[in-house]
C-alpha positions, -999 to 999 in steps of 0.1 A, spaced: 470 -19 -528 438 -27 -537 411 7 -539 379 6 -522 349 21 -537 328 40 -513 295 40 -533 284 0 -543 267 14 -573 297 32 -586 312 24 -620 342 22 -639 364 26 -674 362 -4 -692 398 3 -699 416 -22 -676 388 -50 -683 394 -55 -717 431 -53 -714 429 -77 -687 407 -99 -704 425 -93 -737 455 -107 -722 440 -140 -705 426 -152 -740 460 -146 -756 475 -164 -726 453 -189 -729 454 -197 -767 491 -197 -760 494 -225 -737 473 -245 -762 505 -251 -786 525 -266 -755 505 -298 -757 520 -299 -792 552 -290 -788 560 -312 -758 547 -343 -781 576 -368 -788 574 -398 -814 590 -433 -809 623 -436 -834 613 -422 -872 639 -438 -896 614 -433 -928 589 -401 -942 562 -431 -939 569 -437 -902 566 -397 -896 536 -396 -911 522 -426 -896 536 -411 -858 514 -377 -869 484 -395 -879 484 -412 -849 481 -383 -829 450 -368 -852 431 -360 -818 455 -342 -805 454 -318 -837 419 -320 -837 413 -306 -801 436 -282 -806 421 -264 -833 385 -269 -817 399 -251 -787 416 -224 -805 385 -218 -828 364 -215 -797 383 -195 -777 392 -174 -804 345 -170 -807 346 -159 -772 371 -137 -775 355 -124 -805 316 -121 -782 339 -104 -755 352 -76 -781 314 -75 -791 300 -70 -759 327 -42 -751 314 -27 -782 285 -14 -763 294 -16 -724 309 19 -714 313 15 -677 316 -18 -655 308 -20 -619 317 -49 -594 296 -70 -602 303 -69 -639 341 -75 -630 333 -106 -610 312 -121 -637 342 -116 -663 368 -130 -640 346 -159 -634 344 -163 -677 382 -155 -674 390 -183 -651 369 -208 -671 392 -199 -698 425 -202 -687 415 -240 -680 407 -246 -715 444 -258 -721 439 -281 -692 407 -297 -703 418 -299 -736 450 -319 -727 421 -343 -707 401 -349 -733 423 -358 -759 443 -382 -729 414 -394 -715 391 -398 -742 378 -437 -732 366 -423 -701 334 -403 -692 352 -373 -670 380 -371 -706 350 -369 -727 326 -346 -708 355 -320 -692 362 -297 -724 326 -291 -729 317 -287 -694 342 -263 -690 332 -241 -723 295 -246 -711 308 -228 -678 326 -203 -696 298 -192 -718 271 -196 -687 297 -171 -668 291 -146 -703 254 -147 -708 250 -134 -671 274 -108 -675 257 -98 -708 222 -103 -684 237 -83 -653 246 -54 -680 209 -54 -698 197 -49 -665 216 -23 -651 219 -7 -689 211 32 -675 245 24 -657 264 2 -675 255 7 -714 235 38 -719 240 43 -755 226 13 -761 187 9 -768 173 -19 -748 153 -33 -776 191 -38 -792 203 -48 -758 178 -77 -756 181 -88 -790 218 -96 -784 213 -113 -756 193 -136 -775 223 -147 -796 240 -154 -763 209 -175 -754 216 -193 -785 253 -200 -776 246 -215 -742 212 -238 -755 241 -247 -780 267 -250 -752 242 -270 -731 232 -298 -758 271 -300 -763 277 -309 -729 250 -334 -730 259 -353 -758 298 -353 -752 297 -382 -730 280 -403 -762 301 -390 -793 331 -366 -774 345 -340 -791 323 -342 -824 296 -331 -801 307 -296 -806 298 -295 -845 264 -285 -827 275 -249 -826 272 -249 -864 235 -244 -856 241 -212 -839 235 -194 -866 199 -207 -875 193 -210 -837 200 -173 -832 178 -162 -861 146 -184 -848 151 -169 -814 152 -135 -824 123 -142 -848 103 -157 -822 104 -126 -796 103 -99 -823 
């Protein structure tokens, strides 16, 4: 039975979010070994055949450990954010699930692009759907910022908003990824090795 809240301002423990949440990226980075595990090679008689077979599927291993590094940075922003968010409300809720259920079709995307890699829609889905997922966490980190009194009061705003500038940086970085995937595919994504510097200049520019 689902319990209605009679006040739409009201708030809530973070409690069940981040266990919730906690268990969809662990779900999620789960499912990414089954693309591996269901992988069968043609008849192996030699060690040079098996390592031929392995080589062969080098994309496979690649996207696998992009997506498992990634998800494992988002989880790692999520924790972050729930560092400082003491209540959520509705709204808050809604924009995590939506981050949640671009997450749980990582495995999906990722099984896409390394499939369907000659085509535009193999090349483009991972980092459309990662692009999605971070777009869904900037405007929760937003929604929270402006409702802070509510949602974060510890927090100083002048902290709030510099955070939020190194989720700016993340979806500029998210953005130019999902541009330039349908060129270059996966090795699009060494763009977030900028995040970094990117996050620095923003926060320098603003302060």
């Amino acid at each position: 039975m689902i319990r209605q809240r009679q006040h739409p301002a009201s708030t809530l423990s973070t409690t069940r979010t981040e266990a919730f949440t906690d268990g969809v990226f662990a779900i999620a980075a789960t499912l990414l070994i089954l693309d591996l595990t269901t992988t069968t090679f043609d008849a192996v008689s030699t060690d040079a055949e098996l390592w031929a077979a392995l080589l062969s599927e080098w994309m496979l291993f690649v996207n696998f450990a992009l997506s498992f590094v990634l998800l494992c940075l988002m989880w790692m922003v999520h924790v972050s954010q729930f560092e400082h968010i003491s209540r959520v409300d509705n709204m808050l809720i809604w924009l995590n699930n939506g981050r949640l259920l671009m997450i749980v079709l990582v495995p999906f995307s990722t099984r896409i692009t390394t499939e369907y890699s000659e085509y535009f829609a193999g090349r483009v889905i991972l980092a459309a759907n990662f692009f999605l997922a971070i777009v869904f966490s900037w405007l929760q980190w937003t929604w929270a910022v402006r409702h802070r009194e509510r949602i974060m009061p510890d927090l100083p705003r002048e902290d709030a908003v510099a955070y939020g500038r190194a989720n700016l940086s993340a979806l500029i970085l998210s953005a130019t990824v999902l541009v330039l995937s349908p060129f270059i595919g996966s090795v699009a994504f060494a763009v977030f090795l900028l995040d970094g510097p990117l996050t620095k200049a923003l926060r320098g520019k603003s302060d």
